[in-house]
C-alpha positions in Angstrom: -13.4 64.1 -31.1 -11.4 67.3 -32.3 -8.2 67.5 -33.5 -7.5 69.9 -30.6 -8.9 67.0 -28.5 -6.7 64.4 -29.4 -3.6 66.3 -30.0 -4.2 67.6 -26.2 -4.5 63.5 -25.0 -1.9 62.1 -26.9 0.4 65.4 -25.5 -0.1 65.1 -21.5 -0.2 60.8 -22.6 3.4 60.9 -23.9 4.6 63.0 -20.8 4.6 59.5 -18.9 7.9 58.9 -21.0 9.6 61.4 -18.7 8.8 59.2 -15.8 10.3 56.0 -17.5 12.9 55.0 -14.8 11.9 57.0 -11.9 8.3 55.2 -12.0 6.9 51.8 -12.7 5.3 51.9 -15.9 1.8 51.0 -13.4 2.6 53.9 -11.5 2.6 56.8 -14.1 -1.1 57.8 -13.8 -0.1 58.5 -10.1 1.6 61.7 -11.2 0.2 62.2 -14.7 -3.3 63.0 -13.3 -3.1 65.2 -10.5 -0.4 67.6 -12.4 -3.2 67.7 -15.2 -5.3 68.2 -12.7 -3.3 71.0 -10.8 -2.6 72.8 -14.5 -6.2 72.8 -15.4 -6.7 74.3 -11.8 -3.8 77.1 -12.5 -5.1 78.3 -15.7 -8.7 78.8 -14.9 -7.4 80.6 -11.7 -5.7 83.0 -14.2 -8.3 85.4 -14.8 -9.4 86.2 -10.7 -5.4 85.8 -9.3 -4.9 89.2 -8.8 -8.5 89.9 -7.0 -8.2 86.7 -4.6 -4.3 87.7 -4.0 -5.3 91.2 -3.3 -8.6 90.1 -1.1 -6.4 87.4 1.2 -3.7 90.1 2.2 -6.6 92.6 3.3 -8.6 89.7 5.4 -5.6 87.1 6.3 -5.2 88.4 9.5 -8.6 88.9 10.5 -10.4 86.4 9.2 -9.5 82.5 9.3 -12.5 80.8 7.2 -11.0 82.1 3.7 -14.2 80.3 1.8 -14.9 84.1 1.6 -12.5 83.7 -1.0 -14.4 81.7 -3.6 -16.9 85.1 -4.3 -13.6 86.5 -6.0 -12.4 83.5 -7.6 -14.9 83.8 -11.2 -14.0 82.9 -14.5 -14.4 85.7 -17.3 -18.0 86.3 -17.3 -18.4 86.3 -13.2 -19.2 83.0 -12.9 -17.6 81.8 -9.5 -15.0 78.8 -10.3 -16.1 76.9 -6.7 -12.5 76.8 -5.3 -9.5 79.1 -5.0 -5.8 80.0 -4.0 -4.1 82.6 -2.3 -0.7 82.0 -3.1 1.1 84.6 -5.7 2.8 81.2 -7.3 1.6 79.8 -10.4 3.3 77.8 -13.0 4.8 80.4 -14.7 6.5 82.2 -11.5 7.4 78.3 -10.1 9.7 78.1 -13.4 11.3 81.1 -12.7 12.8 79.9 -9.7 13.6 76.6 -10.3 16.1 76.3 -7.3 13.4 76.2 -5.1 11.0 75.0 -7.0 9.9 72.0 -4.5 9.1 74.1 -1.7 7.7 76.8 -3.8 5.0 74.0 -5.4 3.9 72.5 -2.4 3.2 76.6 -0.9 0.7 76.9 -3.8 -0.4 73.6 -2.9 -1.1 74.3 0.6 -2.6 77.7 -0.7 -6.0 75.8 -2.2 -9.0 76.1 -1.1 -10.4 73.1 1.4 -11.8 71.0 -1.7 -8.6 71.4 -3.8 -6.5 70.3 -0.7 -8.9 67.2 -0.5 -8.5 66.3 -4.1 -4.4 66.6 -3.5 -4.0 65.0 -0.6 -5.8 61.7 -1.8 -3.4 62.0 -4.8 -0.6 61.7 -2.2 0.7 64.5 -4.8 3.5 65.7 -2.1 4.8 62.5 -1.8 5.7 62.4 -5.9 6.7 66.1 -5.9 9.4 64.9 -3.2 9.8 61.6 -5.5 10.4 64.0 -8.9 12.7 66.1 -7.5 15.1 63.8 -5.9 15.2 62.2 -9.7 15.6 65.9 -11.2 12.1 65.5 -13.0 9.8 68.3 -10.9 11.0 71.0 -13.1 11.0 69.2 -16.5 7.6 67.9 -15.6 6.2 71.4 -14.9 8.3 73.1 -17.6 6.1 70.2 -20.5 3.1 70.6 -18.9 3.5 74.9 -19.7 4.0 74.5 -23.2 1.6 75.7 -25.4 0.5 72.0 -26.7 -1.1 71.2 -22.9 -2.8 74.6 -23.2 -5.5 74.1 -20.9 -7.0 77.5 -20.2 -10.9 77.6 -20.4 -10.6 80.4 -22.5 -9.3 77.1 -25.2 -11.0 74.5 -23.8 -14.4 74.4 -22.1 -15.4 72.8 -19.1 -17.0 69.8 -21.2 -14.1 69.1 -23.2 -11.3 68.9 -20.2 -13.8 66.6 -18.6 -13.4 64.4 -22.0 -9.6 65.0 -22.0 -9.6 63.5 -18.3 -11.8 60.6 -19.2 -10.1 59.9 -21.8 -6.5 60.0 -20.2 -8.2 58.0 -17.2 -9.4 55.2 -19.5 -6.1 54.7 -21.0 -4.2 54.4 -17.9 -6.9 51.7 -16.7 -6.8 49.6 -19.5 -3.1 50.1 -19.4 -3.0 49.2 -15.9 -5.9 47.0 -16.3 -5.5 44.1 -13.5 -5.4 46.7 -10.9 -7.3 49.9 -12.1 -9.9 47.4 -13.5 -12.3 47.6 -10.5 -12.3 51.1 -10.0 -13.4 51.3 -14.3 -16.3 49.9 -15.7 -15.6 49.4 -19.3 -17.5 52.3 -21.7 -19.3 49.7 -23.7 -20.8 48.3 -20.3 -21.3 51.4 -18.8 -23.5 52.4 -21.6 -25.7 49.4 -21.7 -26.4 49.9 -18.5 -27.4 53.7 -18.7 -29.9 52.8 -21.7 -31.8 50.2 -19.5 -31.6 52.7 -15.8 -33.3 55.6 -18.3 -35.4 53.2 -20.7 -38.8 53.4 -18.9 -38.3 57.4 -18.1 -37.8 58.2 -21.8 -40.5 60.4 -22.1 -40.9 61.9 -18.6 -37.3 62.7 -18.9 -38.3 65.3 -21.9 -40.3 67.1 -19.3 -39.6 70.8 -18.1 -37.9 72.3 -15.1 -36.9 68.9 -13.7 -34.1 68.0 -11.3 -32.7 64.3 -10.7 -30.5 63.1 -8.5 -28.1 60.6 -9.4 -26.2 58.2 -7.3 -23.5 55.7 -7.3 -22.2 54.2 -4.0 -18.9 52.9 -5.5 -18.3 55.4 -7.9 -14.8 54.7 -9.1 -13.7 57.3 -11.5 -17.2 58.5 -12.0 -17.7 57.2 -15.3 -21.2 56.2 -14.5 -22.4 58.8 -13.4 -20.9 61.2 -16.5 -22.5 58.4 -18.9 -26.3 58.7 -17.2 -25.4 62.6 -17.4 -24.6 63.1 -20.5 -27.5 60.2 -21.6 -30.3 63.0 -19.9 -28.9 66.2 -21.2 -28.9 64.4 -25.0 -32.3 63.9 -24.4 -33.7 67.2 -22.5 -30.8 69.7 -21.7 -33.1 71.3 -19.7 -32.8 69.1 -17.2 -30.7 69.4 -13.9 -28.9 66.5 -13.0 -26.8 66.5 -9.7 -24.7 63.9 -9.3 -23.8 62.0 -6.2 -21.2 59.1 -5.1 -18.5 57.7 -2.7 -15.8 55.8 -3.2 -13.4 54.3 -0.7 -10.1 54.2 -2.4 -8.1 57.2 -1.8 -6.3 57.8 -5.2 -9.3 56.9 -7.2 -11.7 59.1 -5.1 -9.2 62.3 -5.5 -9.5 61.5 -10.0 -13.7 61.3 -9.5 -13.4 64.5 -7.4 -11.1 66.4 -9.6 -13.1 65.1 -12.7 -15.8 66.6 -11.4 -14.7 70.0 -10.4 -13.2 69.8 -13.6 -16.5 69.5 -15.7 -18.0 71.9 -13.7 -20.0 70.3 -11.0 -20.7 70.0 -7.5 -17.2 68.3 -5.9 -18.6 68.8 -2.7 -21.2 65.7 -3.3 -18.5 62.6 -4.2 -17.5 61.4 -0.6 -14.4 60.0 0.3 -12.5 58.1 1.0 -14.4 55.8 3.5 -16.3 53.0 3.3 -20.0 53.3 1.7 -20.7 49.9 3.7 -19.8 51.3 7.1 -19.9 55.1 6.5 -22.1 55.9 4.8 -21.6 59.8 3.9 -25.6 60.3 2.1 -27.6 58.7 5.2 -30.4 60.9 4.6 -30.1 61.4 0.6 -32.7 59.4 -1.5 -32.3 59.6 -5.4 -34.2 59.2 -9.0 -31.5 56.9 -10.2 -28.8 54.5 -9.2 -26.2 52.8 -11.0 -23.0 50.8 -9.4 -20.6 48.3 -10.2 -19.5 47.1 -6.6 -16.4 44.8 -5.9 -17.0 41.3 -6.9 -16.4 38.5 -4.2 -14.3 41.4 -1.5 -14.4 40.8 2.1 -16.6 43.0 4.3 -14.5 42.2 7.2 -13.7 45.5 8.5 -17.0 46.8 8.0 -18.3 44.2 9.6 -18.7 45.9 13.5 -20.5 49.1 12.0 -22.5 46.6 9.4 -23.9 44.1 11.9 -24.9 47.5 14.6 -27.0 48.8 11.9 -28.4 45.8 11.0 -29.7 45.4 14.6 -31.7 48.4 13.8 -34.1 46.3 11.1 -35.2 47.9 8.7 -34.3 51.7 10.0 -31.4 51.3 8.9 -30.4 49.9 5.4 -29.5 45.9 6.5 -32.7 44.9 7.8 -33.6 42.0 5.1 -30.8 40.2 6.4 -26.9 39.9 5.9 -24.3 37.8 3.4 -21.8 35.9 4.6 -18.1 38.0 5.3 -16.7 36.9 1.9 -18.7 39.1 -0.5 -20.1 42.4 0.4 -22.5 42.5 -3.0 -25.6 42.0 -1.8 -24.6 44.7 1.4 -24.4 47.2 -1.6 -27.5 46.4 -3.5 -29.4 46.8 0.3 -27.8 49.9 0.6 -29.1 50.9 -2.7 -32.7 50.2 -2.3 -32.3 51.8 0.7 -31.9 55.2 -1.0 -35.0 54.8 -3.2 -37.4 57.6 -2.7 -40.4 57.0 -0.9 -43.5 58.5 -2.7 -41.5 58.8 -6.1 -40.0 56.4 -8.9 -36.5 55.1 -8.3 -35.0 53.1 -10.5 -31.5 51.3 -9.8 -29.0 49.1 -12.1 -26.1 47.0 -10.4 -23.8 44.3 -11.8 -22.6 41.9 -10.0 -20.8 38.1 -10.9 -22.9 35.2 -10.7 -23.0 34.3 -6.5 -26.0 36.4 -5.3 -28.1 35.1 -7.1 -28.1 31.7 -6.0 -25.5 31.3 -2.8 -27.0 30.7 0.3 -29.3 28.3 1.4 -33.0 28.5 2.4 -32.7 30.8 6.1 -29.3 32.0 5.1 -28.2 36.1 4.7 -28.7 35.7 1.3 -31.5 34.2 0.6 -33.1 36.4 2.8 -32.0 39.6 1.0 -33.2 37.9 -2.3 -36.6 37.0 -0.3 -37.1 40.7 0.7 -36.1 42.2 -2.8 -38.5 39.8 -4.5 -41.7 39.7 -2.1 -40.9 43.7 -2.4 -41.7 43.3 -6.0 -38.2 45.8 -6.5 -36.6 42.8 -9.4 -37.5 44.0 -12.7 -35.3 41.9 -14.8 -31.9 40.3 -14.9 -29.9 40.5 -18.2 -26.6 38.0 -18.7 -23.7 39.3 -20.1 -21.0 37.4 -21.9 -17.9 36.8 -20.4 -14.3 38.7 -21.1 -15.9 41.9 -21.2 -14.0 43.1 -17.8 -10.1 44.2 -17.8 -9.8 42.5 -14.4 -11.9 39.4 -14.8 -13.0 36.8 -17.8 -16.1 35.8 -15.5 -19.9 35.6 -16.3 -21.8 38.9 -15.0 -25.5 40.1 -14.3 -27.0 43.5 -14.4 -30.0 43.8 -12.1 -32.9 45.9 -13.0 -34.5 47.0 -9.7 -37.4 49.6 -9.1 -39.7 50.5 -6.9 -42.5 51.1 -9.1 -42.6 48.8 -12.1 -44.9 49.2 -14.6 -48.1 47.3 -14.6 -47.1 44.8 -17.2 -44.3 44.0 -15.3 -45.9 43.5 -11.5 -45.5 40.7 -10.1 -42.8 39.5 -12.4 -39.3 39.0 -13.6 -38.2 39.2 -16.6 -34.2 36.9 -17.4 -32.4 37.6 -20.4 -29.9 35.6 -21.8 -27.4 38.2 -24.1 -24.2 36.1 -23.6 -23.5 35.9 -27.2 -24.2 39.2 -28.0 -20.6 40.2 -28.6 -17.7 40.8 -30.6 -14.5 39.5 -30.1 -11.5 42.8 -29.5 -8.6 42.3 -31.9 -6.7 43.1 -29.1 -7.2 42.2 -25.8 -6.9 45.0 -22.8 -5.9 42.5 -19.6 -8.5 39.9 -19.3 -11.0 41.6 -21.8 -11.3 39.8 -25.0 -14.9 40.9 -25.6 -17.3 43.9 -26.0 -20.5 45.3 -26.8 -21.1 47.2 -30.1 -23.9 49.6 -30.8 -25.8 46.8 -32.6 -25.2 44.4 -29.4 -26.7 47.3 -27.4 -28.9 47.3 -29.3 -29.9 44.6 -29.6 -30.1 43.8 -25.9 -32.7 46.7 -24.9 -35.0 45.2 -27.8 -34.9 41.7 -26.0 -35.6 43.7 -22.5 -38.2 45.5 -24.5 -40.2 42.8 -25.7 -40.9 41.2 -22.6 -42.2 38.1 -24.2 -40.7 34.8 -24.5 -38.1 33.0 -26.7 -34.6 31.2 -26.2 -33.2 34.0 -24.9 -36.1 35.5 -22.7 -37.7 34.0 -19.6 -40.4 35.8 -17.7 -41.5 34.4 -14.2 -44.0 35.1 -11.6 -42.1 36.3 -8.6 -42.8 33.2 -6.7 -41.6 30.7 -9.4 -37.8 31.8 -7.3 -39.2 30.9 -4.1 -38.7 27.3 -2.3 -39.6 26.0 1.0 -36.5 23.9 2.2 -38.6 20.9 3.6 -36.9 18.4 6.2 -37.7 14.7 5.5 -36.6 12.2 7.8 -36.4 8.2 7.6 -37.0 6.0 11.0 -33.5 4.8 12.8 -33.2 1.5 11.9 -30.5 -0.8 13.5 -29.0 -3.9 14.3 -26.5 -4.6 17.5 -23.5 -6.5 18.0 -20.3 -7.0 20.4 -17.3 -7.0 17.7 -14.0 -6.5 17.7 -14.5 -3.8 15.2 -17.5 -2.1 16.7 -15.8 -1.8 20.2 -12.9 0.6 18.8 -15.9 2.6 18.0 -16.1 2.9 21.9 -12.9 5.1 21.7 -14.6 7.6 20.3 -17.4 8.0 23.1 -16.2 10.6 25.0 -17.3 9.7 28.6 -15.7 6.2 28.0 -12.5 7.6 27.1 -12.1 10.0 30.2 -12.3 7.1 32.5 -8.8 6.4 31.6 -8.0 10.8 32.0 -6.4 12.3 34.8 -7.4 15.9 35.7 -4.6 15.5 39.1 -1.1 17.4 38.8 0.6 15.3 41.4 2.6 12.9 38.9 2.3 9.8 41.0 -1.7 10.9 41.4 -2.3 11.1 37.9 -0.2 7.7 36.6 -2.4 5.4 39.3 -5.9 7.0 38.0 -5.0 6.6 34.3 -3.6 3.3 35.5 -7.0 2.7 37.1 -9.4 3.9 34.4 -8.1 2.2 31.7 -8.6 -0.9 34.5 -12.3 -0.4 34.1 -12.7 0.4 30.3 -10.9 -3.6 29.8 -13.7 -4.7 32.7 -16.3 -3.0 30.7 -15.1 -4.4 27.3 -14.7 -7.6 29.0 -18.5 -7.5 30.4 -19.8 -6.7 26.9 -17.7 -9.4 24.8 -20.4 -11.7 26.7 -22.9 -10.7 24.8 -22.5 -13.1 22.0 -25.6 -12.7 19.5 -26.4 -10.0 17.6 -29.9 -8.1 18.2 -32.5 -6.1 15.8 -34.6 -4.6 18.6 -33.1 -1.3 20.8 -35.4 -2.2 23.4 -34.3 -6.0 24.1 -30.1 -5.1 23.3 -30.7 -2.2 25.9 -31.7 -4.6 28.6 -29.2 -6.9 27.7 -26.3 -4.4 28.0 -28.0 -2.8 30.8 -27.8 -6.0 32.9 -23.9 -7.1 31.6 -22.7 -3.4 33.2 -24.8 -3.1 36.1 -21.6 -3.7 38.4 -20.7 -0.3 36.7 -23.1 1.7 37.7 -22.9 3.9 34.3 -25.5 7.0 33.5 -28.3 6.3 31.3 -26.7 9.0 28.9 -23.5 6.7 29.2 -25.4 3.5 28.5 -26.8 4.9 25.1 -23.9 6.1 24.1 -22.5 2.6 24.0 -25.7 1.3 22.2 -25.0 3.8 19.5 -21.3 2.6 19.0 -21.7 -1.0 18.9 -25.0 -0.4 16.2 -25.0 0.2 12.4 -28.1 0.7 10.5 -30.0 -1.8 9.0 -33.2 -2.0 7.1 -34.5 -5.0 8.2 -34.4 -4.3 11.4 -37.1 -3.0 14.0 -37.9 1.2 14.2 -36.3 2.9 16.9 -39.1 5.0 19.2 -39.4 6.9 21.8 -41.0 6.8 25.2 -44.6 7.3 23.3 -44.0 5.2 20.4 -43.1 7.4 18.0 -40.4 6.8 15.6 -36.9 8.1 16.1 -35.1 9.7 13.0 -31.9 8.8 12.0 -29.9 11.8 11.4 -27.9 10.1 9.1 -30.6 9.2 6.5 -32.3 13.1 7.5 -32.6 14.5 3.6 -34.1 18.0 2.4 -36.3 18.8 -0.5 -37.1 22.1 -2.6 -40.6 22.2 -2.7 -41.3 24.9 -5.1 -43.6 27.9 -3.7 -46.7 27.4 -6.1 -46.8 23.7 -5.8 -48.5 21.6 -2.7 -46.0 20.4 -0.6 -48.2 17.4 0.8 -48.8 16.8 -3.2 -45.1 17.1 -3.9 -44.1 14.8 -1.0 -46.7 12.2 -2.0 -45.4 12.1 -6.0 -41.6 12.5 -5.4 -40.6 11.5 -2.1 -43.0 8.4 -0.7 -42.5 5.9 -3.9 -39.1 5.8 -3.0 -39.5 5.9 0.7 -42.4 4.7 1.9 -41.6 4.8 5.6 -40.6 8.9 5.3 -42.2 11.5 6.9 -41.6 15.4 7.0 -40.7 17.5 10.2 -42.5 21.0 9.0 -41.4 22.3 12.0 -38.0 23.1 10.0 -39.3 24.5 7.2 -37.5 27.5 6.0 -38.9 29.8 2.9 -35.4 30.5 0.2 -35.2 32.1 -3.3 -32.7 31.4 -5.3 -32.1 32.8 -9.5 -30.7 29.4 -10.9 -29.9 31.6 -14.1 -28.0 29.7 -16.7 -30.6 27.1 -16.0 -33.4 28.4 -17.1 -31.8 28.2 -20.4 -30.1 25.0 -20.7 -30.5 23.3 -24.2 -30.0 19.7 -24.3 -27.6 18.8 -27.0 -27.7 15.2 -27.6 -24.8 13.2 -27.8 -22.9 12.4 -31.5 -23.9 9.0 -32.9 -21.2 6.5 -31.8 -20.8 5.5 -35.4 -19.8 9.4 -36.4 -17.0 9.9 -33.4 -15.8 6.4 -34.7 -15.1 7.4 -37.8 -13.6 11.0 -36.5 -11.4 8.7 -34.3 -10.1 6.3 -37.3 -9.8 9.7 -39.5 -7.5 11.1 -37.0 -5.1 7.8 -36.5 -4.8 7.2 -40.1 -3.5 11.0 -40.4 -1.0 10.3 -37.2 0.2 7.3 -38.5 0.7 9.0 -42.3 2.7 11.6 -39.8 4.7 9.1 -38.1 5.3 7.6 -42.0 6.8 10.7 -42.9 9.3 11.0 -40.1 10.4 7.6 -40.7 11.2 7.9 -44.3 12.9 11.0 -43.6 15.1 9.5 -41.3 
């Protein structure tokens, strides 16, 4: 980084100071970027002010689309700038009136082209122009940001270097900020780990002439992503074209991705905002070369979930077809959407982080499962790489990039490759929020050599697809039980519900409903009474049924009313005869009803014969349940067994210790 650079950050940094007071010290990024923003804007207006000025009061009253504008709005060598502003206002002539200076500002505000108004208006930038002038800042703000040390003309600095300047002054208010701006930026050290493994496999197509590739990332944030696989391309083949794409739902952080962009030059017009990329979904039609994304970890898709679950009726013309996650984490709805936007007859490659939950919640059937069914039967899971924890400003929590593509190499069909990089790290001597670690070159490194080598040690697994894959098999155990009139098992009566309504009144008339309570609770002491005769216990349904058939018959109860009564007076017991049916069968006891994981490449009659019968010989299984899950169980797959210290060692560490408590305790003592 330049001097120039530097001196430039540390300059618009330090004019936060101002705002001590006035603003929360969380706040200050809320007015420091869009008036660095808005200066950038003024001075690379400089050069065409005149000629859009001139042009608007020949064709204001005659013409009312003024995009017309943007033809006259060119930098010094013709190039067209891509917005505009009519107003005769700039920051020098706002200072020269500083009376009016509010009203003046938001004119030249209102005088931006569409785009410009877009980036402003998600920076709420009227609200804190009202906010700085009731606290007598406005004009001391705009006054600093004049002076020659925040010269920001493009004339002094380029299009590349006030994109760095932004970057950099939007990193430092994240990791200032860190617990809430934290979501919206993916540490740089992450960021570029992930960049070298999206672009690892295209190294040497991407050094190919007159290409273009689209880039996309559905919750942009600041756009740091995107900037990163830019700049990773154009160090490799500046040739290339790369057109960068994203959305991003938070207002004030989509206006900063937008602004960053128009900034550095590039197309504004394709980051979206703000709305949700879950339920609106502003590229339906785009398909891209590469993705990259850090989504929300763990957030509610509640109030996409209407739009969500109509598209998902649509299968798979629409992007939720493999299935849909339960409404507390929206991850999995994002990596969908992602594949979703592969191309169709070219090579898409994607890389997503996400925390540790889908890759394992939800059970054989479930939303999840299925979406991790699709994406692994689809052969789109490349690999899996584990990162250590602390390395995010908002959380301390294990995370997972995903590799996906939709046309791996041939080494790699049919597979999945885990790596285990959770201690490659080094520990930050100061921590920013709850990160405590990051990745240096060498880690980086490091890292794409394990991906790389695609062969097996401690910290690399590769699997067949369907070593993920389970069938969730149902294995029941015969109802067993014996049956006896107690006191104990005739409270469980209570809890039958046709035996409690005999006692329950549905008449309003007072007198009505006190003589049919009275009444019913008459007959439930008759039909306790008639079943405290039955005074030996029985291990056979058939023969107790009969028996309490006969001692209520003056009841007249339903069959369904009779079994109910059987079941509350029974418990189970082994030694007692199977329940069956009317064909002989055996009856399961729900109860006892059990499930097994029956890996996909093993023989479930095989498995059920080795780990299932010796236990319970009198089992069976009800395949008519099976259900067909995947789950990533990824720390295990690299569990080491560390044996337990000899008891004779932590005895010794144990005497150790008292003898030094007790010389402690000595000291005090003789002190005293």
């Amino acid at each position: 980084m330049s001097n120039n650079f530097q001196e430039k950050v540390t300059f618009i940094w330090d004019l936060a100071d101002l705002l001590r007071g006035a603003y929360k010290r969380n706040e200050y990024q809320k007015v420091i970027l869009p008036f660095t923003v808005l200066k950038r804007f003024d001075s690379a207006l400089e050069h065409s002010k005149k000629d859009v000025i001139n042009e608007y009061a020949a064709i204001k009253d005659n013409v009312t689309n003024l995009e017309y504008l943007e033809r006259f709005a060119v930098d010094k060598n013709g190039n067209q700038l891509g917005f505009y502003n009519h107003s005769k206002y700039d920051f020098r002539s706002l200072l020269e009136d500083p009376d009016h200076i509010e009203e003046n500002l938001v004119h030249y505000l209102d005088s931006f082209s569409p785009n410009v108004k877009d980036i402003f208006d998600n920076f709420y930038i009227k609200n804190h122009i009202s906010r700085l002038s009731k606290a007598n800042l406005l004009f001391l703000l705009l006054k600093k940001f004049s002076e020659s040390k925040v010269d920001l003309h493009p004339d002094k600095v380029s299009n590349h270097e006030m994109g760095t300047i932004f970057e950099e002054l939007i990193r430092k208010f994240s990791e200032q900020s860190n617990e809430e701006a934290g979501e919206h930026f993916t540490p740089r050290d992450v960021v570029k780990l992930m960049t070298c493994l999206i672009f690892l496999e295209n190294g040497i197509k991407l050094k190919e002439k007159d290409l273009i590739k689209l880039i996309y990332d559905p919750a942009c944030g600041t756009g740091g992503m995107l900037t990163s696989c830019k700049n990773f391309i154009k160090e490799l083949n500046d040739t290339v074209e790369v057109v960068l794409y994203g959305q991003e739902v938070n207002e004030e952080i989509y206006a900063i991705c937008k602004a960053d962009m128009l900034i550095k030059g590039e197309n504004s017009n394709n980051i979206k905002g703000p709305f949700s990329t879950l339920s609106e979904d502003q590229l339906p039609n785009d398909r891209f070369d590469f993705m990259i994304s850090n989504p929300p970890y763990g957030r509610k898709w509640e109030q996409d979930k209407d739009a969500v679950m109509k598209e998902a009726e649509q299968g798979f013309e629409g992007r939720f077809g493999a299935g849909l996650p339960r409404i507390n984490d929206g991850q999995l709805l994002f990596l969908e959407h992602m594949l979703s936007k592969m191309k169709i007859d070219e090579k898409s490659r994607i890389a997503v982080i996400t925390n540790g939950s889908p890759l394992f919640t939800g059970d054989a059937g479930s939303g999840e499962s299925n979406i991790r069914k699709w994406i692994i039967e689809s052969d789109y899971l490349e690999a899996i790489i584990g990162l250590p924890d602390q390395l995010f400003y908002n959380t301390g929590i294990r995370t997972y990039i995903w590799v996906l593509t939709n046309q791996k190499p041939e080494e790699r069909k049919g597979k999945i490759q885990l790596v285990d990089a959770s201690q490659k790290y080094i520990k930050m001597r100061k921590s920013l929020g709850n990160k405590r670690h990051q990745l240096s070159d060498n880690d980086i490194n490091d890292i794409l050599d394990l991906y790389c080598k695609f062969d097996e040690n401690d910290v690399i697994k590769v699997f067949d697809n369907e070593d993920f894959g389970y069938t969730k098999v149902t294995v029941e155990r015969p109802l067993q039980l014996n049956y006896e009139v107690t006191e104990e098992r005739l409270e469980n009566l209570y809890a039958v519900n046709a035996f409690n309504k005999l006692a329950a009144s549905k008449s309003k008339d007072p007198e009505t409903k006190l003589r049919e309570e009275k009444e019913g609770k008459q007959l439930q002491d008759e039909i306790i009474k008639a079943l405290q005769k039955i005074d030996q216990p029985y291990k056979n349904w058939d023969e107790f049924e009969k028996r309490i058939k006969k001692a209520l018959k003056p009841f007249k109860l339903s069959p369904t009313f009779i079994k109910n009564i059987i079941m509350a007076l029974s418990v189970h017991d082994d030694t007692a005869d199977y329940v069956t049916d009317a064909k002989g069968n055996k009856k399961a006891d729900g109860k006892l009803r059990d499930t097994e994981k029956i890996p996909l490449n093993e023989n479930i009659d095989e498995y059920f014969q080795r780990e299932v019968l010796p236990y319970y010989p009198d089992a069976w299984m009800d395949r008519k349940k099976d259900k067909i899950g995947y789950e990533i169980n990824f720390t295990q797959y690299f569990y080491q067994y560390q044996p337990p210290r000899p008891l004779e060692e932590i005895e010794n560490d144990i005497k150790k210790v008292t003898a030094e408590i007790q010389e402690l305790i000595k000291e005090d003592l003789d002190e005293t």
